[in-house]
N, CA, C and O of each residue as an XYZ file, in Angstrom:
612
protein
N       0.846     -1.179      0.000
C       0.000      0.000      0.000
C       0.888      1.236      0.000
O       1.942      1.146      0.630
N       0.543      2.638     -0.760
C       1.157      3.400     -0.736
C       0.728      4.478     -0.285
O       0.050      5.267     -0.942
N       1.089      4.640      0.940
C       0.608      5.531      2.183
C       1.934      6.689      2.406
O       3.074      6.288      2.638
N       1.612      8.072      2.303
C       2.669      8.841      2.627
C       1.483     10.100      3.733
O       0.384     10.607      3.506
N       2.390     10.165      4.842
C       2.584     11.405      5.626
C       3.177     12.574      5.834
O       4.250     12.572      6.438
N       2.716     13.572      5.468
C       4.008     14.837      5.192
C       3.533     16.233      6.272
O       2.359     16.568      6.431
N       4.331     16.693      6.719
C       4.083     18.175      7.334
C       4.841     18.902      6.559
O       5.961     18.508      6.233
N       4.309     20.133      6.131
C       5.052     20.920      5.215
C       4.217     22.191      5.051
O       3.178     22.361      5.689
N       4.793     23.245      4.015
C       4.127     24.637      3.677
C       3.926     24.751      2.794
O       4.773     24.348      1.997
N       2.489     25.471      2.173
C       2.324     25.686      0.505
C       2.763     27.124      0.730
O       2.724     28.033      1.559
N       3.282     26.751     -0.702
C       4.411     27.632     -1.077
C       3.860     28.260     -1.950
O       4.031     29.475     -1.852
N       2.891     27.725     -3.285
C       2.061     28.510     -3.989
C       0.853     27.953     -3.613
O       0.547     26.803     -3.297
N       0.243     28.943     -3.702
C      -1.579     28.774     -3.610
C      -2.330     28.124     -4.308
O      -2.323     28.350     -5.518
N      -3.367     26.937     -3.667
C      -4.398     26.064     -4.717
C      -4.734     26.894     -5.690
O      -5.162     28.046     -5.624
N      -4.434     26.005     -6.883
C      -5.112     26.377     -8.188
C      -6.087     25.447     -8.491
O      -5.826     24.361     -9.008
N      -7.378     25.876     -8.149
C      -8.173     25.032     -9.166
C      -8.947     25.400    -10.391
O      -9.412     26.459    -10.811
N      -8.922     23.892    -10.915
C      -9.791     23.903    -12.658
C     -10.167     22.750    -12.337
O      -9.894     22.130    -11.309
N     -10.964     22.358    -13.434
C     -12.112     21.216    -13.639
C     -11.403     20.596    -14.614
O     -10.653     21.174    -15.401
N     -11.690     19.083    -14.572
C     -11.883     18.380    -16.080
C     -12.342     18.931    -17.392
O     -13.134     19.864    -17.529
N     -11.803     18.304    -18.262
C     -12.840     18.774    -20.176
C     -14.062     18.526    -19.767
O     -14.597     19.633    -19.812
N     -14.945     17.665    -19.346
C     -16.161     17.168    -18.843
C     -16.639     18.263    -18.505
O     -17.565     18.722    -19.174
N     -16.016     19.143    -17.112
C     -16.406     19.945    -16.281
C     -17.168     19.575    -15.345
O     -18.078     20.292    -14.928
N     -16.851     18.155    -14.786
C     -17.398     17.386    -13.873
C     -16.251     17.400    -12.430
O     -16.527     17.840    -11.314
N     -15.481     17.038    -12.686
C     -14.553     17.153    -11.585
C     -13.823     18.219    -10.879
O     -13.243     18.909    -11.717
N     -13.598     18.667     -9.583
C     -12.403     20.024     -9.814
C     -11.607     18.976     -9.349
O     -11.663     17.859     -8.835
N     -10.383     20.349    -10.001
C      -8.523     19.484     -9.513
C      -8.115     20.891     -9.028
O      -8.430     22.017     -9.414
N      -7.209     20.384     -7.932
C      -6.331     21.655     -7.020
C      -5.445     21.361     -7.277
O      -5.601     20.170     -7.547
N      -4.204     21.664     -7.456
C      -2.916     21.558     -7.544
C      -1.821     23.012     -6.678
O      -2.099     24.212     -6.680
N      -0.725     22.406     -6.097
C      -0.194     23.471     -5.330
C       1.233     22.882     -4.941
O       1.676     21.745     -5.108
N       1.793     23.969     -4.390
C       3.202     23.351     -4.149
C       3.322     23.449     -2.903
O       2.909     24.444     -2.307
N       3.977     22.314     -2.218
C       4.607     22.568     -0.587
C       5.942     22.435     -0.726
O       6.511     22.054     -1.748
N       6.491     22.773      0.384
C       8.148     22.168      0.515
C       8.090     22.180      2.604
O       7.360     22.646      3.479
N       9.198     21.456      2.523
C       9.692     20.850      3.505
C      10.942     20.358      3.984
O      11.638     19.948      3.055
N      11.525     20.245      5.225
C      13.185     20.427      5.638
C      13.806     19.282      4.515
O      13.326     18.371      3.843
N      14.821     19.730      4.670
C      15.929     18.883      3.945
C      15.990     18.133      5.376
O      15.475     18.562      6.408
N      16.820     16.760      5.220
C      17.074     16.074      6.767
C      18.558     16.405      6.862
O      19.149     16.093      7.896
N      19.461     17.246      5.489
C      20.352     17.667      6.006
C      20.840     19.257      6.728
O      20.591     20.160      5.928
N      21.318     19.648      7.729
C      21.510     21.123      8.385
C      21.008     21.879      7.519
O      20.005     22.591      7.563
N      22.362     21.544      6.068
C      22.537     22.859      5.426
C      21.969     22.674      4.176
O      22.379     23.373      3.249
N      21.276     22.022      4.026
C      20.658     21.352      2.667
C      19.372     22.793      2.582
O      18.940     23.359      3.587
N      19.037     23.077      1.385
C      17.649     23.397      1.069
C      16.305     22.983      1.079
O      16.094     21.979      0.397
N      15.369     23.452      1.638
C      14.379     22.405      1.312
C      13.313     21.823      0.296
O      13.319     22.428     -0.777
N      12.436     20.831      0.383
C      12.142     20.101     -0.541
C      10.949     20.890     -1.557
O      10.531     21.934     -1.057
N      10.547     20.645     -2.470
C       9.375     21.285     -2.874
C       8.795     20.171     -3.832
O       9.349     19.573     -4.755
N       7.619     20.082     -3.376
C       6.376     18.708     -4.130
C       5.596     19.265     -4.870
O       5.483     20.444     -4.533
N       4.947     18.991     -5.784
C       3.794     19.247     -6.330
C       2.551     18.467     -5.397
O       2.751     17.392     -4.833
N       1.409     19.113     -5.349
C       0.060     18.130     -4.237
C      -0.957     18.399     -5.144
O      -1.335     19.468     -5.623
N      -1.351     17.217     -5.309
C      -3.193     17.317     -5.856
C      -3.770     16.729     -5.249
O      -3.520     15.750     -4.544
N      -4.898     17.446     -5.527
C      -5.979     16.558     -5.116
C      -7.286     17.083     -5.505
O      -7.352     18.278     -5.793
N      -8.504     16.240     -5.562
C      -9.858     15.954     -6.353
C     -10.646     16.401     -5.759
O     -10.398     16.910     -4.666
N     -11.939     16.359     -6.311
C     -13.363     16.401     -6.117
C     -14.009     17.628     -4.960
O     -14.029     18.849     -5.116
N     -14.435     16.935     -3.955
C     -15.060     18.284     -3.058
C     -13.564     18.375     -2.215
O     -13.281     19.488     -1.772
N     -12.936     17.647     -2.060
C     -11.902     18.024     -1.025
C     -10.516     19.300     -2.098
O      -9.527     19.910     -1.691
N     -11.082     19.211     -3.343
C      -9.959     20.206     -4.384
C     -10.727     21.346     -4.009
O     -10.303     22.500     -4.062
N     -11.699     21.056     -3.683
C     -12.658     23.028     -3.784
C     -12.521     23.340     -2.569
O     -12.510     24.550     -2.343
N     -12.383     22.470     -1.479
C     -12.446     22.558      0.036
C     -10.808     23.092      0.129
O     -10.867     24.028      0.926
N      -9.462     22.948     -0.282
C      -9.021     23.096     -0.394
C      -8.005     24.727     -0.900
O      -7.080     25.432     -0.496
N      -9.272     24.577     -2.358
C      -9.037     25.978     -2.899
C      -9.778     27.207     -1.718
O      -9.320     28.248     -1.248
N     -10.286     26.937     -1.649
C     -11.487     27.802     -0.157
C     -10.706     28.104      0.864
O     -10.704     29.260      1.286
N     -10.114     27.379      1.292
C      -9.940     27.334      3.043
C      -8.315     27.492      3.077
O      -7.930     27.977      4.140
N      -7.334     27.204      2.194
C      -6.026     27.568      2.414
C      -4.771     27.769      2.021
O      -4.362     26.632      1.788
N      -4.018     28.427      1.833
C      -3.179     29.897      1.005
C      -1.908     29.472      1.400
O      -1.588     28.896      2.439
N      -1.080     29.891      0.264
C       0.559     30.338      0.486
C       0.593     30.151      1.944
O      -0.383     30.382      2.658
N       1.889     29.671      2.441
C       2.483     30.079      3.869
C       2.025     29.514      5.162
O       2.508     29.642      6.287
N       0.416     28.502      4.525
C      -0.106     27.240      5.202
C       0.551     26.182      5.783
O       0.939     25.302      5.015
N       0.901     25.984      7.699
C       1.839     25.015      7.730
C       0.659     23.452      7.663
O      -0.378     23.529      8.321
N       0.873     22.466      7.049
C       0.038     21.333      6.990
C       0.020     19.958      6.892
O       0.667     19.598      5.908
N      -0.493     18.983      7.558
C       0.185     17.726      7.325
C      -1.054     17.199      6.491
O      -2.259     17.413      6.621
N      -0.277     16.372      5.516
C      -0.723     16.070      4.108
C      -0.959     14.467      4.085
O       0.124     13.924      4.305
N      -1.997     13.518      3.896
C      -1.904     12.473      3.940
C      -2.234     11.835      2.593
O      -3.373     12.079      2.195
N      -1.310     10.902      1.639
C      -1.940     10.582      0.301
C      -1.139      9.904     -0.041
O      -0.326      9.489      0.785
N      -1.076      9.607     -1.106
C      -0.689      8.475     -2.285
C       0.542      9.419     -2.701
O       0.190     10.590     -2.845
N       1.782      9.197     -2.905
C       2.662      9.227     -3.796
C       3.185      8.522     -4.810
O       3.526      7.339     -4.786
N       3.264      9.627     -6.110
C       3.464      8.808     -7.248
C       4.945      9.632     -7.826
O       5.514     10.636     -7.398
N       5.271      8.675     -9.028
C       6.584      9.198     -9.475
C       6.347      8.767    -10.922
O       5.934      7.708    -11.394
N       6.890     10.373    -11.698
C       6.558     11.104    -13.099
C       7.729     11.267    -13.673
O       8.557     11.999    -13.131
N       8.030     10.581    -14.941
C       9.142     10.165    -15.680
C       9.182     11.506    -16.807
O       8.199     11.484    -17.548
N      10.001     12.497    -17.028
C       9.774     13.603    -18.201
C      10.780     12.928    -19.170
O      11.815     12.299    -18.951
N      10.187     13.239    -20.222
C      11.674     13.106    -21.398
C      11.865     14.692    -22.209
O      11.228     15.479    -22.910
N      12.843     14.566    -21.738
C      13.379     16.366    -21.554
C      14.210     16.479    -23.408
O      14.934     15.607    -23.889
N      13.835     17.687    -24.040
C      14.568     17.781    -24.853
C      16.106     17.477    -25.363
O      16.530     17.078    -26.447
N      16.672     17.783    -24.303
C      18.408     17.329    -24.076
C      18.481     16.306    -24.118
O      19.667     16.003    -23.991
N      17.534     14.998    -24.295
C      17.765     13.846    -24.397
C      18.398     12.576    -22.947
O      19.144     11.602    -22.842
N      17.323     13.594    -21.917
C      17.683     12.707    -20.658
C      16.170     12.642    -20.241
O      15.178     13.032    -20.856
N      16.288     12.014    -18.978
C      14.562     11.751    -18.285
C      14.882     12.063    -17.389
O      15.949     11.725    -16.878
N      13.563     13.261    -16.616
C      13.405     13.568    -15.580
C      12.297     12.924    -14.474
O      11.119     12.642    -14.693
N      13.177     12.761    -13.015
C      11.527     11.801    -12.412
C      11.464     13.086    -11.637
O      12.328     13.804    -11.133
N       9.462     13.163    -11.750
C       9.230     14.463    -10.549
C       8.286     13.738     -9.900
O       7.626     12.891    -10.503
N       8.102     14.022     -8.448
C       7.227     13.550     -7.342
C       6.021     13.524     -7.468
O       5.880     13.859     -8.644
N       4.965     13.342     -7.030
C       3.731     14.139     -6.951
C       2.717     13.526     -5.672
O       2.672     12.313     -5.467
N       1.993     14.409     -4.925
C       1.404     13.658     -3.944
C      -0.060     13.593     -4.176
O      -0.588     14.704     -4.116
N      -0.743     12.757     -4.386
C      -2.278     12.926     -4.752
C      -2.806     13.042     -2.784
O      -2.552     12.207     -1.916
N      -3.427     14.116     -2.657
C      -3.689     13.970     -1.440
C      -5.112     13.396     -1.277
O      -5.872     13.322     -2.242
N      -5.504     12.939      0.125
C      -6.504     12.253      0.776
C      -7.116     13.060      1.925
O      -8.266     12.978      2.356
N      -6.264     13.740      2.276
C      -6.556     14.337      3.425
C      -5.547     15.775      3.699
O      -4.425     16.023      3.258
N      -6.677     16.791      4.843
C      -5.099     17.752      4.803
C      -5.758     18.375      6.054
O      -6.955     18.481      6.322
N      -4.542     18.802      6.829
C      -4.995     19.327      8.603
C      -4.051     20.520      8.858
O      -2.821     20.483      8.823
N      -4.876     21.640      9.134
C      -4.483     23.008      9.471
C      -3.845     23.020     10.725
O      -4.404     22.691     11.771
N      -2.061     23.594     10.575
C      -1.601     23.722     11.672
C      -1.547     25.370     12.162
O      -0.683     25.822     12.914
N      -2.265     25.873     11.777
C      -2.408     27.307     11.970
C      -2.553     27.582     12.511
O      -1.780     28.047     13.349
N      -4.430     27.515     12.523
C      -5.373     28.157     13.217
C      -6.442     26.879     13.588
O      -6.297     25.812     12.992
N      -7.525     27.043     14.603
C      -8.481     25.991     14.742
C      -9.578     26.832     13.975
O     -10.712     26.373     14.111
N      -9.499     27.703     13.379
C     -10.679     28.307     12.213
C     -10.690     27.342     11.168
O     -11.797     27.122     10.676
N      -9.632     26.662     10.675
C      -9.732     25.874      9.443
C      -9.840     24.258     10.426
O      -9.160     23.744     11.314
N     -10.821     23.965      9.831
C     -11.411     22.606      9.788
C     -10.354     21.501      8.849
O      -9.840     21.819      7.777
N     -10.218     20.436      9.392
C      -9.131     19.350      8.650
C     -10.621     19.161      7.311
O     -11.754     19.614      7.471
N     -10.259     18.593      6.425
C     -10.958     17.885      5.028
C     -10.322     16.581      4.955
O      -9.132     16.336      5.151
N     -11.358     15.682      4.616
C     -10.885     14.047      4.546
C     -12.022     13.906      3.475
O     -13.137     14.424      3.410
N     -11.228     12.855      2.497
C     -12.135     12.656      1.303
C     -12.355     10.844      1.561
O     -11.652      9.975      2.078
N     -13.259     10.851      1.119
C     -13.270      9.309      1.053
C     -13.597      8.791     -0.577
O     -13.689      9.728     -1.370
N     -13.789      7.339     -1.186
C     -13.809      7.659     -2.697
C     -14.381      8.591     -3.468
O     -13.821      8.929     -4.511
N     -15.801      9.252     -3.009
C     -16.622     10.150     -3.671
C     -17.335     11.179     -2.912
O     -17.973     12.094     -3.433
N     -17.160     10.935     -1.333
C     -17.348     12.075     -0.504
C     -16.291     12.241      0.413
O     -15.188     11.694      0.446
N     -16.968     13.352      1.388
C     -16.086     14.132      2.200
C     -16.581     14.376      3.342
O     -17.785     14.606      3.450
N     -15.805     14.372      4.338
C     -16.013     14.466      5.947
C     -15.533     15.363      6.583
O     -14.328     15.349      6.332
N     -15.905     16.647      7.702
C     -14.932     17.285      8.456
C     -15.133     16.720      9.687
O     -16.139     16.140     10.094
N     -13.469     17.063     10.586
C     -13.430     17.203     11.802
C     -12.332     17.632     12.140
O     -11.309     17.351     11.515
N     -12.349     18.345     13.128
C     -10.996     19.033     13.233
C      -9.794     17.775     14.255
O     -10.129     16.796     14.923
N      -8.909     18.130     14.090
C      -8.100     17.312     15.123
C      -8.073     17.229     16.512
O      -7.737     16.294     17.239
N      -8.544     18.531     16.813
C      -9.147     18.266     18.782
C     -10.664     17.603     18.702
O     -11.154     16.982     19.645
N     -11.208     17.783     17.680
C     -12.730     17.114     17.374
C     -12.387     15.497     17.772
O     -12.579     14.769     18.746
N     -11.851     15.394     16.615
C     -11.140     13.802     16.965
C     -10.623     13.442     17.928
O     -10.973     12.348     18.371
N      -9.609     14.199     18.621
C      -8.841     13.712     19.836
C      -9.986     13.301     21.270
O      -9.841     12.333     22.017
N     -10.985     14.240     21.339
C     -11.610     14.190     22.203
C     -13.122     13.029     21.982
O     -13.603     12.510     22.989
N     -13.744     12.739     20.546
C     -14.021     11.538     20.235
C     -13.711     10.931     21.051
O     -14.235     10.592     22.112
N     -12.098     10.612     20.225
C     -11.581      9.034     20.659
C     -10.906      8.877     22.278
O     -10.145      7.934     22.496
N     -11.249      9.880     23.398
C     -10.822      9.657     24.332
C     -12.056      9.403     25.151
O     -12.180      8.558     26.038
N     -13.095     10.402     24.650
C     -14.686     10.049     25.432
C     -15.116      8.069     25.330
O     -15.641      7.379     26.204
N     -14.598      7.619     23.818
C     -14.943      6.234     23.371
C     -13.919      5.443     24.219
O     -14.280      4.311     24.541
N     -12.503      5.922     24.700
C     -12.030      4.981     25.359
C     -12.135      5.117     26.473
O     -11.337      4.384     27.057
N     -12.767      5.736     27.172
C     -13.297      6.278     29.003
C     -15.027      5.238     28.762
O     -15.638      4.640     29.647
N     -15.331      5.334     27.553
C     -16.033      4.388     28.099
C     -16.498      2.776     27.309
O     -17.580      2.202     27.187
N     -15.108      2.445     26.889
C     -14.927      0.921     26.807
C     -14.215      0.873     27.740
O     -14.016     -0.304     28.040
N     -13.801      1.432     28.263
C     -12.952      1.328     30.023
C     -14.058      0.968     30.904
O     -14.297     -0.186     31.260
N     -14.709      1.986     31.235
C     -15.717      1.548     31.898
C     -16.668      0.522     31.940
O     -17.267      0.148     32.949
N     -16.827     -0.094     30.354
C     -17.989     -1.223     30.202
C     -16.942     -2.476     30.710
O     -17.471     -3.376     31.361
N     -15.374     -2.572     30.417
C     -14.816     -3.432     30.666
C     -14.605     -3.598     32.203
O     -14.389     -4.699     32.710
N     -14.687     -2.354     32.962
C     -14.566     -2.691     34.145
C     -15.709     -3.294     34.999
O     -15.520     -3.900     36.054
N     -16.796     -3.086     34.487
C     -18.210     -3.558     35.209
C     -18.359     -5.236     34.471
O     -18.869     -6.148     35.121
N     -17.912     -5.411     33.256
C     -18.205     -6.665     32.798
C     -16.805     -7.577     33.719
O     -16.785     -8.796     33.888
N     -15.657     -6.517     34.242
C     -14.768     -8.308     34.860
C     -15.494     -8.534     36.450
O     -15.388     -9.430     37.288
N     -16.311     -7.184     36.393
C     -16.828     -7.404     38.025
C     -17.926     -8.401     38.120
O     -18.161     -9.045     39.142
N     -18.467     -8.481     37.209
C     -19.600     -9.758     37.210
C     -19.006    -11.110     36.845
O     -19.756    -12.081     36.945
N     -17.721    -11.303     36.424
C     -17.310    -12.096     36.144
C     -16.097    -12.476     36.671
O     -15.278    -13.226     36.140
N     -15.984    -11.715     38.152
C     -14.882    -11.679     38.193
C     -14.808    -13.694     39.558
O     -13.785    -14.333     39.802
N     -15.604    -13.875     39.834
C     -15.815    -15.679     40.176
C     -15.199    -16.413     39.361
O     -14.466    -17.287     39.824
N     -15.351    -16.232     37.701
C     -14.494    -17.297     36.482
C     -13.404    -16.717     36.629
O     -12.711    -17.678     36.292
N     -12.580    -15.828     36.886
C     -10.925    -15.616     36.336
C     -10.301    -15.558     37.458
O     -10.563    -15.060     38.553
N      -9.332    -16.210     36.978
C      -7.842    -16.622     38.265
C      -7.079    -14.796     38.311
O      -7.424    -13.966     37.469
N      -6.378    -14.571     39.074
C      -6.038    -13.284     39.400
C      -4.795    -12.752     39.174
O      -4.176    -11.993     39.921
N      -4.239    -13.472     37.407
C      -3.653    -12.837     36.534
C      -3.740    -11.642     36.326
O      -4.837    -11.222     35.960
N      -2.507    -10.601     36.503
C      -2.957     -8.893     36.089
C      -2.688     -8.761     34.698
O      -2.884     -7.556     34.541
N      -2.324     -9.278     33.437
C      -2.427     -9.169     31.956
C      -4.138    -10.007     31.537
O      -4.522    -10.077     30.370
């Protein structure tokens, strides 16, 4: 499976256009991100991405956006006039989460729709859901607690 995670900055601003159809939008934009060396420069990607999450995208966030990027990476072979080939990156994104501000809402696409929640949205979800499978587990070993020997794992 080809799963990539990135934190990084757009560097130029979503551009979107549609398909010939004029059925689809596409965003396209650039981020970059540290070199892992000191003195190295850093990186710069091309990012796309589709459908309601390309317009959600174009809407909600600009140049100078810090963001972690979740998607598919692919790799683009050029055949350059000079008679060599160039490979360039590209990240089709899936998902994207504002390290800014809590004004911008994260966007998550799924094959043909789209979901918000922000990341404290989520965090606090999934801590309310484990306070209480904690709790159902603790009342279910108390009724049961006659069958089990007094192993602590």
């Amino acid at each position: 499976m080809n799963s990539c995670v990135l934190m990084a900055k757009i560097v130029r601003n979503p551009q979107l256009r549609y398909t010939q159809d004029n059925q689809l939008a596409v965003t396209e934009m650039m981020v970059e991100f540290n070199n892992l060396s000191p003195h190295g420069q850093p990186y710069t990607l091309k990012v796309v991405s589709w459908g309601n999450l390309a317009t959600e995208i174009e809407q909600q966030y600009t140049e100078g956006n810090q963001v972690i990027l979740t998607g598919r990476l692919k790799m683009d072979t050029i055949d350059r006039p000079e008679g060599f080939k160039e490979k360039k990156a590209e990240l089709t994104v899936y998902s994207i989460y504002s390290l800014d501000s809590e004004s911008i809402s994260s966007a998550n696409v799924s094959e043909m729709g789209s979901s918000k929640s922000s990341p404290a949205q989520t965090a606090k979800n999934d801590s309310s859901q484990k306070s209480t499978t904690t709790e159902t587990a603790e009342d279910s070993s108390e009724l049961n607690s006659e069958n089990l020997d007094n192993i602590p794992f």
